[in-house]
Every structure is written in C-alpha cells, then in structure tokens.
N, C-alpha and C positions, 0 to 999 in steps of 0.2 A: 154237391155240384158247385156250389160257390167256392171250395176251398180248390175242386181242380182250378177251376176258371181263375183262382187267386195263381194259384202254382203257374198254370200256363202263362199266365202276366207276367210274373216274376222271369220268369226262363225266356220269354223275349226280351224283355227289357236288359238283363243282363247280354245276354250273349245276340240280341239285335240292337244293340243300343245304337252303333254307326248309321242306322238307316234314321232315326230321329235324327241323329246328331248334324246329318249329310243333308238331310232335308229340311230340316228348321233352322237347326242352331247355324249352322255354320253362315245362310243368308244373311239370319238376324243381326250374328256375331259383325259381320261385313258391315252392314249397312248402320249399326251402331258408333264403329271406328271411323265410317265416314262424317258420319255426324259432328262427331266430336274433333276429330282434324280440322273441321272447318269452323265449328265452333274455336275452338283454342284460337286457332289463326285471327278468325275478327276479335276476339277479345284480345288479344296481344298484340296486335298491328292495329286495331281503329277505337279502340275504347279505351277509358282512363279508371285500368283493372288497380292501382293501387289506392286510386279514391272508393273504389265500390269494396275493395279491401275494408277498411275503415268503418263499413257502414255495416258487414259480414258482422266484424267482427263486434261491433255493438249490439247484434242482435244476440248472440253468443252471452253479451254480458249481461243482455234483459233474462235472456231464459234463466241465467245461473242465480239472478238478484230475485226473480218468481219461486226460483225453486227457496230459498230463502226463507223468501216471505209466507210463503205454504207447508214452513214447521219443518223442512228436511225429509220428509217422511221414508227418500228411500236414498240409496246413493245415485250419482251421475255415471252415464257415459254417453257416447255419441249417437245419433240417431239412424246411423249408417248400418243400412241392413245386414248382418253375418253372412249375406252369400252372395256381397260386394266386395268380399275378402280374400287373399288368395289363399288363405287357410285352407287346409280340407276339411274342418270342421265349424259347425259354425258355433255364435256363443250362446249358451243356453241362458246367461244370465241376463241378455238386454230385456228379457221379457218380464224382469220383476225390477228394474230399475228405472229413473227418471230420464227419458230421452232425451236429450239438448242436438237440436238440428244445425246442422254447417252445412254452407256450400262454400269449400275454400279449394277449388279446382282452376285457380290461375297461376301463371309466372305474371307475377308484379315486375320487374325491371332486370335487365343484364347490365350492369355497372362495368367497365371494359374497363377503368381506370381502374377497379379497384379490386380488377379480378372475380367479380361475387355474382352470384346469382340469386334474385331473392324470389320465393315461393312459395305457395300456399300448399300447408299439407297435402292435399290428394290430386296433385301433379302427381303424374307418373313418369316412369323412365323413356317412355316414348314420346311422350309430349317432349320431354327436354330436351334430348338428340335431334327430334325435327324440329325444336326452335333455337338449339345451341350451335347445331355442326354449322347448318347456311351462313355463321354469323361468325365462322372460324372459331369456335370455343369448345369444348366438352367439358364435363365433372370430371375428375380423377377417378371417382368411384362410380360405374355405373352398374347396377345390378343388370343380367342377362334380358328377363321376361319383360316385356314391353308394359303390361298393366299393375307393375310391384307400382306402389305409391312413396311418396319422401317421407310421408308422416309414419309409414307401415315400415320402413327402414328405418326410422330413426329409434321410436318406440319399441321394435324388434330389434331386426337388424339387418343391417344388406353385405353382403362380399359379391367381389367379380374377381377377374382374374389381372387387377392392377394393384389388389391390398396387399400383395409385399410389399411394394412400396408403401401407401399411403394408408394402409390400417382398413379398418372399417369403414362404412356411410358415416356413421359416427363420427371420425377422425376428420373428414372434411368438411362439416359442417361449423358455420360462425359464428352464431349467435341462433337463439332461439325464442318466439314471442307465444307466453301463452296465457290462459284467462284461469284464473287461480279459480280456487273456492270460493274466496270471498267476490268474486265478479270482477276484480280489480285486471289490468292486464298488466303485464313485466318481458320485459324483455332480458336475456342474461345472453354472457358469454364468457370465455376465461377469464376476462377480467371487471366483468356487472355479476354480479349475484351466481358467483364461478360452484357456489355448492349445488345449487339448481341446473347449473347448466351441466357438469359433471354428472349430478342425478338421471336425468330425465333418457337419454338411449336406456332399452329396455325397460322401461320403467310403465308401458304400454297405457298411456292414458289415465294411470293415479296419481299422479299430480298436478293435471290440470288440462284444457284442453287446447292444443298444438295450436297455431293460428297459422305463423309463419317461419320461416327458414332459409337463412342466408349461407351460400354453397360455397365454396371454393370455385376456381375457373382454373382450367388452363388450355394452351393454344390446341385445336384441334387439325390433322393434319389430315389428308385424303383417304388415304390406306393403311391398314397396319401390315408388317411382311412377317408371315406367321410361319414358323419352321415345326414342322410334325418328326416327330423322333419316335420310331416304337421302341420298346424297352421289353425283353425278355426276362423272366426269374421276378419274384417279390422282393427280392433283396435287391437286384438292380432296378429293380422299379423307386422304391423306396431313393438308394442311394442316388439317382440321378436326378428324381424331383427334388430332393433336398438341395443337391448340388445348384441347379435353374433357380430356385428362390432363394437362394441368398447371393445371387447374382444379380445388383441393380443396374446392370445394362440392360435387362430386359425390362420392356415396361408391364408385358402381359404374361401369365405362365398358367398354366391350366393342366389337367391328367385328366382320361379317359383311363380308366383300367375295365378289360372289359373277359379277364377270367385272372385265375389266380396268377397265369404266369404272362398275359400279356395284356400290352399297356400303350398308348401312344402320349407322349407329353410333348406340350405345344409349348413355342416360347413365341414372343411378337414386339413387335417397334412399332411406332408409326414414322411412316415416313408421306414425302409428296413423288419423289422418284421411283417408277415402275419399270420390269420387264413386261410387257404386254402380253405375249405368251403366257404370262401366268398368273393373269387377273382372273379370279374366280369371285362372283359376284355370286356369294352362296346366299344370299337372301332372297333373289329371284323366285318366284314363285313354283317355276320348273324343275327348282334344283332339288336335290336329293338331301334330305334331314343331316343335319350338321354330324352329330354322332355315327349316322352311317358311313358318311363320308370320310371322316376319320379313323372308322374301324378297317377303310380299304388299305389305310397307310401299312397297317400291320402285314399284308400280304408281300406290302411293295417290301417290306426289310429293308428300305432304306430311308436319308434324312430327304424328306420333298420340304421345298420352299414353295408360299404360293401369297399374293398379292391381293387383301381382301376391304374393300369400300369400308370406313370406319363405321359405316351406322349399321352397314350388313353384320361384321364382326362382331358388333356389342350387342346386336339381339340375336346373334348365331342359334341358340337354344328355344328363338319365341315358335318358332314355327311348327316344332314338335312337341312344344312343352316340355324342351329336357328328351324323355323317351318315353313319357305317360303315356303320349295319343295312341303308340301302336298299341296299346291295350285298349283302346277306344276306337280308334280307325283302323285295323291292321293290315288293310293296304292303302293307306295313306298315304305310304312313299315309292308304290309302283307307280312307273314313269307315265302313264295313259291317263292315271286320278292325277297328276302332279300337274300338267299337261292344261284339261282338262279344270279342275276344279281350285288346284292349288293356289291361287289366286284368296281361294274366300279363306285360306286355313289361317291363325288357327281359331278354335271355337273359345270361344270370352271360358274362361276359368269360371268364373263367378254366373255364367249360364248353364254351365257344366253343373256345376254345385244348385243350382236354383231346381236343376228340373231331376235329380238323385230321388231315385225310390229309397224307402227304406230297402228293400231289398238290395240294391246296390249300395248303398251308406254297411251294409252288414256283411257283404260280400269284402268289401275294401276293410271292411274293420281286421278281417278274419284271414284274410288273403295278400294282404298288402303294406305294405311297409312305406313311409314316405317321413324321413329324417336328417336332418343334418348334423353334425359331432361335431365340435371342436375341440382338437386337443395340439398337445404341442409336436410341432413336426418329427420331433425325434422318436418320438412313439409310432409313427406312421408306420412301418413295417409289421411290428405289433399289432398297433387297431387294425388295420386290415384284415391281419390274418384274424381275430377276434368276430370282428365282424361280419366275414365269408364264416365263421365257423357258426357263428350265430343265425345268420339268416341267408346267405349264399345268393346276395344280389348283385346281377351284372344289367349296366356300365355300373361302376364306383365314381364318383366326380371328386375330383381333387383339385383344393384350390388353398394355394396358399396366402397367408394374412402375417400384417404384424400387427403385434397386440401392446401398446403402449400402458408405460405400468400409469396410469391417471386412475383417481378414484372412481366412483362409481360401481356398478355391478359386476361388471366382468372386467376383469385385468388379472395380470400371469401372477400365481401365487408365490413369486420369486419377485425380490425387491428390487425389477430390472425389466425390459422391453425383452421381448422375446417372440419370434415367430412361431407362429400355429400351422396349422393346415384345417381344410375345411372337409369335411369326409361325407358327400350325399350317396343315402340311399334311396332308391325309388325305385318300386316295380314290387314285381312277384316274389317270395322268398322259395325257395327252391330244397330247404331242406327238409329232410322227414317231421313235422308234426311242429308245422310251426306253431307258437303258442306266444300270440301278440303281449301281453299283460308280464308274462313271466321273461320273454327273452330281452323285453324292453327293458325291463325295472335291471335285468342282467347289464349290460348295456350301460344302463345308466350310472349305477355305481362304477363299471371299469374306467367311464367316461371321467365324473367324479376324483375319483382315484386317483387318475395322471395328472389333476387340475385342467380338466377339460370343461368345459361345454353344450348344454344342449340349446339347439334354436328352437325359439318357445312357438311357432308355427304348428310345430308337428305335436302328438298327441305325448304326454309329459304325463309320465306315473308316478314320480315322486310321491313319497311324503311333505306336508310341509316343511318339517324338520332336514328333508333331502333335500329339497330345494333350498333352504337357506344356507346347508354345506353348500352347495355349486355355486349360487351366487351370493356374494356380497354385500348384505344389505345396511351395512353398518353408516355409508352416508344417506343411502336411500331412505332409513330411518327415522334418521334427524331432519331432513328435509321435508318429511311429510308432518312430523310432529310441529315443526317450525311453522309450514303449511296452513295448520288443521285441516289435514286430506282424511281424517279419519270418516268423518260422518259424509264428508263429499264422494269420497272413492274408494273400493276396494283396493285390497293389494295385489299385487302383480299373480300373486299363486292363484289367487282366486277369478281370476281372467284368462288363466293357461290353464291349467290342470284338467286332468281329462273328464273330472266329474264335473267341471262347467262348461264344457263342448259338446254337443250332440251331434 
C-alpha cells in the first residue's frame, strides 16, 4: 500500500509538477524579486554599502582566524546553501566542511571616471543592468539569466553573446579582493600579485574566499538592432557563424540551431536610433519566449531586422530559462498563460532546485542532458554533428568567445589567442538508449581531444587524471602551494566532479 501511494506521488510530482510550480513557486518566485529590487535600490542609493563592505568582510576574516584557532579540523567553503546555485546539482560536500557565512550582495560604487564597477560577489546580472543601464553604462560581458551571480562567473564562468569581442566574464574583470587561508585579505590584478589574479577564474572557491570585484564599463545605449538570418544545411550553418564571429562590427552574435539542417543566427549593435515599426520589447511579460520567436524567423526564409530595449535583450533567455520551463510549464508560452500570469514567470531556479523530489533529481539524472562544451570554432561543424549523434538535442545554443592565451586554467592549447564557440545542450536527448555516464565521459574526451572545454556547472565524469588533461593546473598549483590552500580548501575536481554533487 505505501509503495503504491509512493509510486502515485512520484507520477504526479513528475508529470504534475506545473500545478505546484504555478501555484506556489511562481508567487513566491515574484514576491522574492520584489523584495530584493527594492532592497538593492535603498542600499545603493541611501546607505554607505562600501563602509558595511569593510565590516562583511572582517567578519569573513574572524570565522577564517576561528577556524585556525579550532586546529583546522576540516576544510573551508561558503556557507551558501547548494540550492542558491544555479547548478542543477547541489554540493554534496558543504555538509562535512567548515561553513564561513558571507553576505556580499551589494554594488559598492560605479566609478564613471574610471570606467569600473565595483562589487560584491553575489550581485547578480540583474541587479547590474537595473542599476547600470539608468546610469548610461553596461558590463561588456553580461551573462543571459537574470540570477547567474559575479562571484558564480568568475569562479566558473560566464559567456554571452558579446565574448567575440571581449573574452570571457573573466576577461573584464580588474582586479580581485579575497581573504586567504591565513585570514589575511589581498587584493591582486595583472599587475598586484598577477599569479593570483590569473589563478583564481575557475578556480571555484580554493583559493580563498571572493570578497569583491572590479568590472570593466562601457557606454550603454537604448536598443541593440538585432538581424535574424536562418541558415539552411550544417555546413552552411557552421560556415556562416564562423564568418559573424570574426567580424568585430558586430557587437553581439548568437545561433539557435534548432535541427540538423536548420539554424537562425542573430547578429546586433547597439544603437539609440530606431525604426518604430520594429521595436519588439520581447521581455514584456506577454511576449512569446525568446527561442520560439526566433524559431518563426526560419519559416520567414528571410533576413528580419528588429529593434530590442537593451535590458530586454540581455536577459532575452530569463524568462524561459533558455527552454527548460517547457519541460516544467508546457504551456507556459500559450498566449492566454502569457496574458494572464506571465507577469510572475520565471520561477527562482534555486526554488526549482529547493522543492526536486528525488524522484525528479533521478528522472533528469536519466533523461536529461544539461551541458555547455567549449571547443574551438573550427571544429564546430564536427561537434555538432558529434553531438546530435550523441544525444540528438534541439535548440543547440551557439555562442561565440575569444580565448586569450593568459595563464591560468583554460587558455587555447596553441601558443596564440584564438576563438572558441560555446556549444549548449539542454533538454531531452532524443536518441535510442541514452546512457548519461557513458555518452558524457564520450563527449568529454572528443571535447578534450580538440583542446576544448567543459563548463564545470554541469555534471563532469572525468577522472581526476581527465580532468587535469582539460585543464591546466600548472599555475593553479603553485598558487595554492604558495597559499597553503591545502588544509584550507579542496581542489577544484573535488567541488565539480559528479561524486561530489547530489
């Protein structure tokens, strides 16, 4: 009787999960975001958030000098709960480690002389566009989803569709301040303690714990004018996005492939001069999910130009999460819910993740693929076809990056700057007998191979030994021995790897 009663639990929860999600989460989701917009706003217009900085960040240096003085017993990390992350998994290991608590959720200051913005790790991308754009400025880099964080890009990594140009989150970032092991705080930059600051992108919290972060600026203008081109054939799909990224008149360049032979790839400027006629304000709460709307362009077979508010543009992807929700809402983007409720969408990720049955944590283990690759653009025609042969996920996201040869973890195995491309999978895999464990570790070696990249978000089967071929750990090494991050921190594998995520 219990085990039907389990089973019937299971089989709503999976396949009615939208009536929870529509009924709870998506409120709570709302009235959270309210909270905290007006939060951020008083603390960055009427309080003096770079003196209360200071006092953060001393409290960070008492817990590090406690743990000290209580013999080390176990390693550090932060005390930010794993289903505050937008990981889809969370870490199994905070729960036999020494907790150290931060609240470093402000912009300390926008310096206009100086170009920079400076900020406290768990700012997110949406705090920064509603307190960058009013004030004429944006990042170069801004990652899509409205609750990615600076410290969760820096540690990981962030792309958007501006890193042709300007690289990685990594690459714009000035200087970085963090509280060692020893409790001491440092600040580095290319040219303060330049092996530290090269170090620490990807380096996810073993070397010490992030404080603050000074951004890059540049002018922010009204609109970007975004040109949709669908692209027929894998070969012309390939050739044409290559062609777009290495073309720096575009400031933004993006692909949707959304079957083996069709494609739409997006290029953008920004500009402050509009055709009115073809302002599309797709972040409106009414409008139709960015990816569907794009997938119409393919029908049109031709080049549409359209005119899109720069804040709506750079979180084009929050409102659907990409295209995860129709797996979660699947009518989330008919026009009556859109109408209606769209207003509250989307639901917090990290509530999504809080309220996961097992049964659904083992459904998505079994069923679902959710990955980013980096490899180099030249291979793109290749990964892809590798890829669809592997797991046969449609949209594909394509986004191109330059990868600057600097030390550190990831840089091109060629003694030279070279462009990548960014390869996301997410959704269903669609072929016969998919087999998570084996087609990933596949996957990962081809990745490997080309001197490519995996984003350590997603679930990472390596070996250790694998892992240290992909990346780099030759300065990351010495810096930590330099450090003494041994008895303070784990290493990077042991924070990714999928036996320490549950």
């Amino acid at each position: 009787m219990d085990k039907g009663c389990d089973n019937l639990t299971e089989y709503i929860l999976i396949n009615y999960r939208w009536v929870f999600v529509c009924l709870f989460l998506l409120p709570i989701s709302f009235l959270y975001d309210l909270w905290l917009y007006f939060r951020n706003w008083i603390v960055f217009k009427l309080t003096s958030a770079p003196k209360k900085h200071d006092t953060k960040v001393k409290y960070i240096q008492k817990q590090i000098h406690q743990w000290g003085i209580q013999g080390k017993k176990t390693q550090m990390c932060t005390a930010r709960p794993g289903w505050q992350t937008v990981s889809f998994r969370r870490p199994a290991y905070k729960s036999t480690m020494t907790q150290i608590k931060v609240d470093l959720v402000d912009i300390l200051h926008v310096d206009s002389n100086r170009k920079i913005v400076r900020v406290e790790p768990l700012v997110t991308m949406g705090q920064l566009t509603a307190t960058l754009n009013p004030l004429g400025w944006t990042i170069p880099v801004l990652p899509e989803i409205d609750d990615l964080t600076v410290g969760g890009l820096v540690m990981g990594t962030g792309i958007e569709s501006s890193s042709h140009k300007y690289g990685l989150f990594q690459h714009i970032c000035i200087s970085y301040e963090l509280v060692l092991a020893d409790g001491s705080v440092v600040k580095c930059s290319k040219d303060e303690h330049s092996d530290l600051f090269y170090a620490i992108p990807w380096s996810y919290g073993t070397l010490g714990i992030l404080t603050a972060v000074e951004i890059k600026l540049i002018p922010a203008k009204q609109y970007v004018k975004l040109t949709y081109q669908p692209v027929k054939g894998s070969e012309n799909i390939a050739r044409e996005f290559i062609k777009v990224s290495k073309d720096l008149n575009n400031e933004f360049v993006e692909g949707l492939a959304y079957s083996r032979d069709d494609a739409v790839i997006m290029t953008g400027v920004q500009t402050n001069e509009v055709e009115y006629d073809k302002v599309n304000a797709i972040g409106k709460w009414y409008k139709p999910w960015f990816f569907l709307h794009v997938k119409e362009m393919i029908n049109k077979n031709t080049r549409v130009t359209e005119y899109i508010p720069l804040r709506d543009y750079y979180h084009r992807h929050t409102r659907s999460i990409f295209w995860e929700l129709q797996d979660i809402i699947p009518f989330g983007n008919n026009l009556l819910f859109r109408i209606i409720f769209g207003w509250l969408m989307p639901p917090k990720i990290s509530l999504l993740k809080l309220t996961q049955t097992k049964a659904i944590k083992k459904l998505y283990e079994n069923n679902h693929v959710l990955q980013d690759m980096l490899v180099p653009i030249e291979t793109l025609d290749d990964s892809i076809k590798i890829f669809r042969d592997t797991f046969d996920v449609y949209p594909l996201w394509l986004c191109p990056f330059i990868l600057p040869n600097d030390p550190g973890m990831l840089h091109p195995k060629e003694d030279r700057e070279q462009l990548y491309v960014d390869i996301g999978l997410y959704g269903v895999p669609k072929v016969e007998k998919f087999r998570p464990k084996e087609d990933m570790r596949k996957i990962e070696k081809y990745v490997t191979d080309v001197g490519g990249f995996q984003m350590l978000y997603a679930d990472t089967y390596m070996t250790r030994e694998e892992f240290r071929t992909m990346f780099d750990h030759s300065l990351y090494d010495r810096v930590r021995e330099k450090l003494q991050c041994k008895e303070a921190f784990p290493e990077v594998y042991d924070k990714v790897s999928r036996k320490a995520r549950i």
